[in-house]
N, C-alpha and C positions, 0 to 999 in steps of 0.2 A: 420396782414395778414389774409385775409378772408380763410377759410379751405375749402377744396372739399373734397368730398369723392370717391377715385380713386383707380380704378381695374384695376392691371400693370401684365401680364402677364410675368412671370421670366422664360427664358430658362437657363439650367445649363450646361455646357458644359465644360465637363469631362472627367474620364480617359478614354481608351480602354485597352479591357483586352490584345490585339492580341501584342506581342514580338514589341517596335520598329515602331510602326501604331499611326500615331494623330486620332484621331473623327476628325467627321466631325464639322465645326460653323453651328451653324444654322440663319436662318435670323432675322434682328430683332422682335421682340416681339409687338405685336398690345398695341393700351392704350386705354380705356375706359374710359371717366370722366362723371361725373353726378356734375348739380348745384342744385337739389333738396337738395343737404343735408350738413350741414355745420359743421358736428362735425368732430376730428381729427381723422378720423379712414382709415388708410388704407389696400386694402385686393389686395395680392400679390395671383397670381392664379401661380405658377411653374409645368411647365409639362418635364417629363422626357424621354425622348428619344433616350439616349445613357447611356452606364454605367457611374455610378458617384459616390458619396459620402453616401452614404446612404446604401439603403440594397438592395442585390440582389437578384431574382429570384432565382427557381429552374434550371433553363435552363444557369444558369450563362453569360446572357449576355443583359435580360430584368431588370430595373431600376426601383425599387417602392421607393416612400416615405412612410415614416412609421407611424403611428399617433402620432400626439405633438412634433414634426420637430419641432430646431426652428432654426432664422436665426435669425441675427444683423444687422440689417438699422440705417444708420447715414445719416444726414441731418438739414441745419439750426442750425447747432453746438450743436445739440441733439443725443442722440440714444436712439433704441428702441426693446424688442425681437419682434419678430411679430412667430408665433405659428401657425403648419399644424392644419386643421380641419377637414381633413380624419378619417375616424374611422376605416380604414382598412389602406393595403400597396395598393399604387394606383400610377400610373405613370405618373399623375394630380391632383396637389391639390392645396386648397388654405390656404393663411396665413394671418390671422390677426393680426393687433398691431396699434397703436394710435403713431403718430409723426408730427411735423410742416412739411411740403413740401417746403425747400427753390430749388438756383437755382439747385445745384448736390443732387445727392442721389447716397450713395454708401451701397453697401450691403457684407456681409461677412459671411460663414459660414465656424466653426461651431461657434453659438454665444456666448460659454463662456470663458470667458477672454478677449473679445476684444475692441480696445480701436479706437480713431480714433482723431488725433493731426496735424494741420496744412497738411491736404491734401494727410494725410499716413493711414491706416489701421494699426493697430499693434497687435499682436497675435501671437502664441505660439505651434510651432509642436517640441513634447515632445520625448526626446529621451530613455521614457520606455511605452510600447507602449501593451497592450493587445491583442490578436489576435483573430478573431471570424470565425470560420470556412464555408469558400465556400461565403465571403464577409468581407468590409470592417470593421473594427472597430467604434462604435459610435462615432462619433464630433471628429473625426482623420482627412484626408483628406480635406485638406483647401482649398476653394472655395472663390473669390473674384471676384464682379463686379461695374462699375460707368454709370451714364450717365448723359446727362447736359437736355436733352428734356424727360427727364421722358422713356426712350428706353432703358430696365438696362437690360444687359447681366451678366450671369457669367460667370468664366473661373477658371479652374484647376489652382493654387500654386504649387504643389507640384508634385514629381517623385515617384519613387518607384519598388519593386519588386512582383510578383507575383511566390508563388513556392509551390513545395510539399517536406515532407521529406518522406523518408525509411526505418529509424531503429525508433524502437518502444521505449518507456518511455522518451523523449526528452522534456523537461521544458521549456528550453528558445533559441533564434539565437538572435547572435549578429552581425547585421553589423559593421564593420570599416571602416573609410577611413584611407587609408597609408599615406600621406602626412595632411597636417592642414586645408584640406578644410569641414567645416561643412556641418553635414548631419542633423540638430536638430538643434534650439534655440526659441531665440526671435525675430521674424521677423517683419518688417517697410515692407508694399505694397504701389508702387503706381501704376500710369499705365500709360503705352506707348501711343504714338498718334494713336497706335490701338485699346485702348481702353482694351487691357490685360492686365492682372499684372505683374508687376514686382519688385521681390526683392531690395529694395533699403539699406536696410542693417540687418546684422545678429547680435545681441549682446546676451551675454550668451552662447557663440558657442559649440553644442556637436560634437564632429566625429565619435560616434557611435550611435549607434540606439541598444537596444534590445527589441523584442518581445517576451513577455510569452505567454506559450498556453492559450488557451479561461480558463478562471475562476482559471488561474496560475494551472493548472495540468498538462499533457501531451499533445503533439501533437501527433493526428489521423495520422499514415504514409498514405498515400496514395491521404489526402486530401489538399485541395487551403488552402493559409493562406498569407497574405501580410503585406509586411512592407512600410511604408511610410517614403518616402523623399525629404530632399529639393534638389531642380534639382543643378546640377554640376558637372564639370569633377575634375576627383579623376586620377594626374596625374602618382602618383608611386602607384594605383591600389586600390584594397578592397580587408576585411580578412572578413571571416564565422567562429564565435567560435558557438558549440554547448555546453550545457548542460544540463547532465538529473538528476541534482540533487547529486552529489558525483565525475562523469565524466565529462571531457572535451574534446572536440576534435576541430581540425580549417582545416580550408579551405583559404588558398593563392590565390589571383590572384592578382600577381606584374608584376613588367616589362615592365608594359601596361597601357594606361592612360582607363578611366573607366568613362564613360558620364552616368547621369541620365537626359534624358531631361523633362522637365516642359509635365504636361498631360500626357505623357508616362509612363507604366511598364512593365517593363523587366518581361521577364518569364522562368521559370527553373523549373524543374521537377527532383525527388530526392537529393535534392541541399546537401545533407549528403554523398550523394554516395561517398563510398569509404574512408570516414572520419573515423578512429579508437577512441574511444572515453577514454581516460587516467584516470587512477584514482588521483585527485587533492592530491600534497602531498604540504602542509605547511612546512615553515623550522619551526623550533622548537619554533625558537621567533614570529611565522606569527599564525593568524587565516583567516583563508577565506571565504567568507561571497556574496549572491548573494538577494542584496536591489530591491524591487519592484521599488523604484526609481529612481536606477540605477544611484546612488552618492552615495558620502563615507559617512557612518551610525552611529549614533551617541549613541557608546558604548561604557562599559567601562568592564575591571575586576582588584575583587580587589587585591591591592598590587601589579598592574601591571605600569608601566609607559610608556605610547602609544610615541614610536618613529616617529612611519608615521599611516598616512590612508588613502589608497589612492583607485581608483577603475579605470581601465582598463580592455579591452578584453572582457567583461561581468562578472566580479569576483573585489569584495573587499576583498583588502589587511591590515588587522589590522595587523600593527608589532610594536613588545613590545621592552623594552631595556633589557629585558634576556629574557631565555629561560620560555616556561611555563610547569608548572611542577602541580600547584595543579591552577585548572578553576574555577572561583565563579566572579557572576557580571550579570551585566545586559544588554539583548540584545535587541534591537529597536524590538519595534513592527511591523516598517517596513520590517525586514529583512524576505525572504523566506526561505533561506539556509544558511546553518553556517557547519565548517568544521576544527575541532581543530585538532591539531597538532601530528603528534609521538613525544614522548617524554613525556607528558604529563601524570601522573600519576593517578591522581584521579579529576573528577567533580562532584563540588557541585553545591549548587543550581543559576540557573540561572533567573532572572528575566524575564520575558514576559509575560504582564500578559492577552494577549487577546489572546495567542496560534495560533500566525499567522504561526511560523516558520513550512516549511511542510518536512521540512529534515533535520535534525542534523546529521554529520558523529562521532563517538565514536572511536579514534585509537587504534590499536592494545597495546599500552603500556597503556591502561588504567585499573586500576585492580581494581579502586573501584568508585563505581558511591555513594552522600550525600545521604539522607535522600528527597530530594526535585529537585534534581538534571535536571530533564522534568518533573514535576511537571505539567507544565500547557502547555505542547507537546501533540498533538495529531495528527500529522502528521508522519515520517515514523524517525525513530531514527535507523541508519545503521551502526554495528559494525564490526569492519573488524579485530576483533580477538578472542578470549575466551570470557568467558561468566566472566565480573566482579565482586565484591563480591558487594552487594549490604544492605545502612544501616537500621536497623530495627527501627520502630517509636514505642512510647508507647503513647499508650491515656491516659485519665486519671484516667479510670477504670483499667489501667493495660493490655491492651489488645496490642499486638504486632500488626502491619499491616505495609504495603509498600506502598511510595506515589510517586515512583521514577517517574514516566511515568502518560501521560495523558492517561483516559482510553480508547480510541480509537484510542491509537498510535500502529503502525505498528514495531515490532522489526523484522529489518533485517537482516539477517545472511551468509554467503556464510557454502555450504553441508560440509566442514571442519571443520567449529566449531558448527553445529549443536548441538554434541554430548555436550558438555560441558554446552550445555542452558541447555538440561535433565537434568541434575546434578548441574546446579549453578544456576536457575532461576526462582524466588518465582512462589508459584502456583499463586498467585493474576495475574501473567502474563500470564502465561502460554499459553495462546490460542489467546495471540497475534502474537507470535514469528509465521514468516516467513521464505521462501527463500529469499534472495534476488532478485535472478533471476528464477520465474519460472522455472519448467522443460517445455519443449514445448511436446503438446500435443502429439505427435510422436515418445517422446524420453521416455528413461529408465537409468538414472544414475545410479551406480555402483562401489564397491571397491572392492577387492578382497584382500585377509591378505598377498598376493605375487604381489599382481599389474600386475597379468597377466591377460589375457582375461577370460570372463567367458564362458563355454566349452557352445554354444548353443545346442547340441547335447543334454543336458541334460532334456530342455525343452519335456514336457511329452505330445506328440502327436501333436507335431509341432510347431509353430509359429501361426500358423491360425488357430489351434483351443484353444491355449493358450492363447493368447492376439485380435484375429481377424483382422491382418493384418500382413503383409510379413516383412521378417527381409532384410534394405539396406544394414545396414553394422553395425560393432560390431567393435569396436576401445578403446583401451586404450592411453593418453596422460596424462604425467604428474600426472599418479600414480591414474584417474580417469577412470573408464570404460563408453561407452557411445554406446546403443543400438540405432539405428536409426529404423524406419517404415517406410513405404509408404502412412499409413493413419494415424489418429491419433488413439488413444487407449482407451476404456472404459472399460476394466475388465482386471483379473488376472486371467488366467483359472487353475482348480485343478489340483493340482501337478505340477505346473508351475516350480517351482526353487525346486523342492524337490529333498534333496540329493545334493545340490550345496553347497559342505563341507568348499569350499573355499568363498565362498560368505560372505563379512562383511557389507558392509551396501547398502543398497537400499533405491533410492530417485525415489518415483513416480509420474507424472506427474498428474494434477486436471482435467484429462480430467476421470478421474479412479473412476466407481461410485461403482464399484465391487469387490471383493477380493473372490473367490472359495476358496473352501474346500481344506484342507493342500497345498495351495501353498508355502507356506515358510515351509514346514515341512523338520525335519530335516538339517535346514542349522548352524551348530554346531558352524560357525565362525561369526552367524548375530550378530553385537550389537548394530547397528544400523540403524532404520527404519523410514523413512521420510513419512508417509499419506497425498494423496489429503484431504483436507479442503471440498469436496464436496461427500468424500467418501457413501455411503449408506449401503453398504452389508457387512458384511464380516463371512462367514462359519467356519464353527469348524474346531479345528484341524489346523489352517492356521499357528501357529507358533511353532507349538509342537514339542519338543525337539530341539527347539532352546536354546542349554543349556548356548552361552556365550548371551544369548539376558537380560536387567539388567534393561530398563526403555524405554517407549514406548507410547508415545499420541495419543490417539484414536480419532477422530472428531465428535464432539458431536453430529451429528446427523445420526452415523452409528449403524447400529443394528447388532447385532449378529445373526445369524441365522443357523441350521444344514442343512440336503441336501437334507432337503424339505420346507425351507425357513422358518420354524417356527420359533418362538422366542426359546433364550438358552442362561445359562448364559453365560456374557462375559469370565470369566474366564478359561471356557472349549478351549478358543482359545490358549492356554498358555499350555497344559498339560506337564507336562516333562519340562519346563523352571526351571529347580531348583534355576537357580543364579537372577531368577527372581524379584527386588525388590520394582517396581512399575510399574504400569500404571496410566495413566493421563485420565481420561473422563470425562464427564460430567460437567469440572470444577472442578474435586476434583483430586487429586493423592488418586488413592490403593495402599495402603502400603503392599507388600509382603516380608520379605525378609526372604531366606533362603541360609541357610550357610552348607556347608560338608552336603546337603542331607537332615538338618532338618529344620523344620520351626520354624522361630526364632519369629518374629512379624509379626503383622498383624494390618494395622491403627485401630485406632478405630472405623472411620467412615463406614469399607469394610462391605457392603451388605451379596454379595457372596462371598462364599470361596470355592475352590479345592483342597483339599488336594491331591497333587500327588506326595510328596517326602515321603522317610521310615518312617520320627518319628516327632510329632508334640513338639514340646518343651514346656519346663515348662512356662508355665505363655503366651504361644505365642499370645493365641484369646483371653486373659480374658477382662473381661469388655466389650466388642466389643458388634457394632452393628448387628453384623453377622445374618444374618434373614434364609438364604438359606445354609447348611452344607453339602458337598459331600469330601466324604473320599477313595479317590480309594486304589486300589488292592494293591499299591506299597507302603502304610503306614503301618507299623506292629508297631509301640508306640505310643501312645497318652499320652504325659508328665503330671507332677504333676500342677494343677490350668491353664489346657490348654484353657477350654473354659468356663472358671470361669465368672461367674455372665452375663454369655451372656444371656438377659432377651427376649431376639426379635428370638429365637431357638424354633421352632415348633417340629421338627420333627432330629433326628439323627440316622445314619447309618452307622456302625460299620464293617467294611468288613472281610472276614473270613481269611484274612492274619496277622489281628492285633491280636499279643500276651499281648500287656502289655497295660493296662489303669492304668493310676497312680491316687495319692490321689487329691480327689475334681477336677480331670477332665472336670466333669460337675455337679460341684455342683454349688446349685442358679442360675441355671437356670431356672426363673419362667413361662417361656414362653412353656415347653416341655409338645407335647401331647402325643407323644410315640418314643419309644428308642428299635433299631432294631440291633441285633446282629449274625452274618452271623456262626460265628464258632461255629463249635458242640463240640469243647472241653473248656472250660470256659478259658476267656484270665487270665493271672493275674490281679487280682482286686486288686485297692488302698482302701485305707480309704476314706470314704464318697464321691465316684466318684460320686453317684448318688445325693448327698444329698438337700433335700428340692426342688427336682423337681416336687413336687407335688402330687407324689402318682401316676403320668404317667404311663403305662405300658410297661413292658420290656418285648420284643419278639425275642424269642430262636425258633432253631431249635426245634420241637418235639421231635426228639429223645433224646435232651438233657436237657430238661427239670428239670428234679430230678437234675442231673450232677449240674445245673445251682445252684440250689437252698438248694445244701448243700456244696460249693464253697466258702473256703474264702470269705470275705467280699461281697461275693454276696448273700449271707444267709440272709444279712441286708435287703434285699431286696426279699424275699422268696416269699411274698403276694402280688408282684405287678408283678411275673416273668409267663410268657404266652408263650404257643405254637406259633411260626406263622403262621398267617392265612395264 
């Protein structure tokens, strides 16, 4: 057969976005041949004119093609891709590819997987389904056309929905049909004596569809997003399951038969509305599991024996023939979401080893997580109870560390069991742990040690000038308190909560870049305190004499500053916290702890220290990195080997309320330039308090002088003891 080389102009005619509206057909298409040229190359020029398969505009209702489009041409019992040659989106373009020209030519997009067998088209609209926001998905939306004189049209296959959702962090919608009519498989096309397609049969049949959000993360409320299907009446109706990764909720519409016609899409706006979304509970012998491709996934755990696998609604159902109790095994790489059981005791390590899964649910009966356990997670691992014990690794140097979690995984937590992460969760984590649920920029979470309201009244020169926006309303439910605004909120203004005796813990929203001056001062019942992650400021004094406050995480890029915004240490935020016995910054826990009023330890790593309780205990700062020493007014003892062999101690300052310095105190301290002592009557001196500091000078009161230097074991010390300047 001699070849031509022939320019077939392709119109595509497709969906409309409008509720229940066909597009228009357009006329046929001109043909172009040339005999100058005899090689097999043909070039398909398709211009767009209506919405369709491909990408849409900003204006949502102009049709571009995209560059390296391609389609599928059959012909002469060949096929061939043929390829856009745009180098922009343009609503004209043309396509090249090389094929014999017998008498039909049939065309198909989108081109991959498609096949073409005794006068059928055969291809495949897939019942898991990506979704791309304010247009369709690539090579989704199937497009089929024929012609016998070289005059090819195309025409829409398939139906479908066009919608927006309303509640925020939503993953996936699942369409269902009620009865066994498929909305997804393997499809055979031919076409009518009008030259449209038509289904001629469906094998592999799905009856539901889900779509996940663009790049499987959330759906944008407010934005387009569409599912694609194959046209048919759905005569006992369609069900909407949502899921945002731990949650489920549905939407019913029975009773009614339910048409997708061929080129049409329906269209709906907040299609969530009014859906409550449940928290997934497994029975005991179930795992539930949400596969990107939306079939039953092919896992195992060991010493488990799999009864069923099955997947409906948008959720796989892995059920075992007992209960599970201890988790270890391997889960598909396919899988997104995975959702074990109560009842279940401890998880070990689970296999995946490319870290697709982007949410693991952790039950409340779980109390100890393996050694490897998410290992290779770095998606959001969400616990819905206490903070479990978790197991320690040795290298082979000896050195302890934690491999439980990927290092970019999200722990999430409900404001309930916050407190228990303080206290149960390695610092290697530490600055991963989350809410689960944001606070909203407007809000102010709250406990109270009576679960009564907290007194607004107390608030120190209003509402507007403490937070810069009006109080809606103030409510307790369910033992939580919950301050509303009219705007959202960026600071804490001074002396915000001061004096709120009943206040126990507060969860502040990220919109928070501020913290004033003694805002939380004096709240006697704080012990637990939740910081925005975007925190910036926070002033002196903000938690002083918060005496039940015990452990506390600062955001590492908050600065402490006084009330002229200078730098100061962080520790002065704390004054009077006696039960104080850590803070979290920078990555490190400060180890403070003090007991009945003394100070017991102090980590080694603590920079700063404040001493603001009575008596520093034997041994409490020794060895320590301590660089920076403030000893307030309220210390009268400095125990035996308190700040022993602290080498990184420039400077110390002894307040005129301290009676007793015990032995080697501050001995070897090789770092000290001078040693400043406020009382005019000489404290009790230990043995070798001072010793081998260097020869540093010790400065006394003038008037006490001599007193100093004929002074029990301050005598040791007669040629280095100085007036102060």
């Amino acid at each position: 057969m001699k070849m031509k080389k022939i320019s077939i102009l392709f119109t595509f005619l497709v969906v409309a976005l409008q509720s229940c509206q066909k597009i228009m057909e357009e006329t046929a298409p001109s043909i172009i041949e040339s005999d100058t040229c005899s090689e097999e190359i043909i070039t398909i020029k398709a211009t767009l004119d209506n919405p369709t398969k491909t990408v849409l505009d900003n204006d949502m209702a102009t049709v571009l093609w995209k560059p390296s489009e391609t389609i599928m041409v059959f012909s002469d019992g060949a096929s061939a891709v043929f390829t856009s040659t745009n180098d922009s989106n343009t609503d004209t373009a043309e396509f090249e590819g090389s094929i014999s020209v017998g008498e039909d030519i049939f065309g198909v997009y989108p081109s991959t997987g498609a096949s073409f067998s005794d006068g059928h088209i055969n291809t495949s609209l897939s019942g898991a389904q990506v979704a791309q926001s304010g247009s369709f998905s690539d090579r989704l939306l199937i497009t089929a056309g024929r012609s016998k004189d070289l005059n090819l049209r195309f025409y829409n296959v398939c139906s479908g929905l066009r919608f927006t959702l309303e509640q925020e962090g939503i993953r996936a919608v699942t369409l269902k049909s009620l009865d066994e009519t498929p909305m997804a498989g393997d499809i055979s096309i031919v076409f009518g004596d009008d030259g449209k397609p038509v289904i001629s049969n469906i094998s592999n049949p799905k009856t539901e569809i889900t779509v996940f959000a663009p790049d499987y993360g959330e759906f944008e409320p407010g934005k387009w997003y569409y599912i694609v299907t194959l046209p048919g009446t759905f005569d006992a109706g369609i069900a909407f399951y949502f899921f945002d990764g731990y949650r489920q909720g549905s939407r019913v519409i029975d009773g009614r038969s339910f048409t997708f016609k061929r080129s049409i899409f329906k269209q709906t706006q907040n299609l969530d509305h009014s859906v409550d979304l449940i928290e997934c509970s497994p029975a005991p012998d179930e795992i539930w599991y949400v596969n990107r491709d939306c079939e039953a996934a092919n896992i195992f755990f060991n010493g488990i024996t799999m009864q069923s696998n099955t997947y409906e609604n948008g959720i796989g159902v892995f059920k075992a023939s007992s209960n599970f109790t201890t988790i270890r095994g391997g889960l598909s790489s396919r899988l997104l979401h995975v959702v074990f059981p109560e009842g279940a005791t401890e998880i070990g390590e689970l296999y995946n080893d490319n870290g697709a899964i982007q949410t693991a649910v952790v039950p409340q009966s779980v109390t100890r997580l393996g050694s490897y356990a998410f290992q290779h997670f770095d998606g959001n691992i969400i616990f819905k109870g206490n903070a479990p014990s978790f197991d320690i690794i040795s290298d082979d140097e000896g050195d302890d560390y934690y491999a439980c979690f990927g290092y970019n995984a999200k722990l999430l937590i409900k404001p309930e069991y916050y407190r228990s992460f303080l206290f149960g969760m390695p610092n290697d984590y530490m600055d991963n742990v989350q809410l689960l649920h944001p606070i909203p920029h407007n809000e102010i979470l709250y406990k109270t040690n009576d679960d009564s309201i907290l007194e607004l009244s107390s608030f120190a020169g209003g509402a507007i000038k403490c937070f810069g926006a009006n109080i809606l309303s103030n409510s307790v439910e369910d033992g939580w308190g919950r301050i509303i605004f009219d705007n959202d909120i960026h600071s804490i203004g001074s002396n915000a909560f001061t004096g709120s005796t009943n206040l126990e813990g507060v969860f502040l929203p990220d919109s928070i870049t501020e913290i004033k001056t003694s805002a939380f001062n004096t709240c006697s019942s704080l012990s637990t305190v939740y910081l925005p992650k975007d925190l910036e400021i926070i002033g002196g004094a903000v938690f002083e004499s918060c005496s039940s406050l015990q452990r506390i995480v600062i955001p590492q890029n908050a600065a402490f500053v006084d009330d002229n915004y200078s730098p100061r240490y962080e520790i002065n935020s704390f004054n009077l916290c006696q039960n104080l016995q850590y803070y979290y910054y920078k990555g490190k826990w400060t180890n403070v702890i003090i007991q009945s009023n003394i100070l017991i330890s102090v980590a080694p790593t603590t920079s700063f220290l404040n001493v603001t309780c009575n008596k520093v205990g034997a041994g409490a700062a020794a060895n320590n990195s301590v660089n920076t020493l403030w000893i307030s007014s309220s210390c009268t003892a400095i125990g035996k080997n308190a700040f022993l062999n602290c080498n990184n101690l420039t400077t110390v300052t002894i307040p005129a309320e301290c009676t007793i310095i015990g032995d080697y105190a501050f001995s070897s301290c090789l770092g000290l330039q001078s040693i400043r002592i406020q009382r005019t009557t000489p404290p009790s001196g230990g043995a070798y308090m001072f010793y081998n500091t260097h020869n540093c000078p010790i400065y006394v009161p003038s008037s006490s002088v001599d007193a100093y230097k004929s002074a029990m074991f301050w005598s040791d010390y007669a040629d280095r003891i100085q007036a102060m300047p």
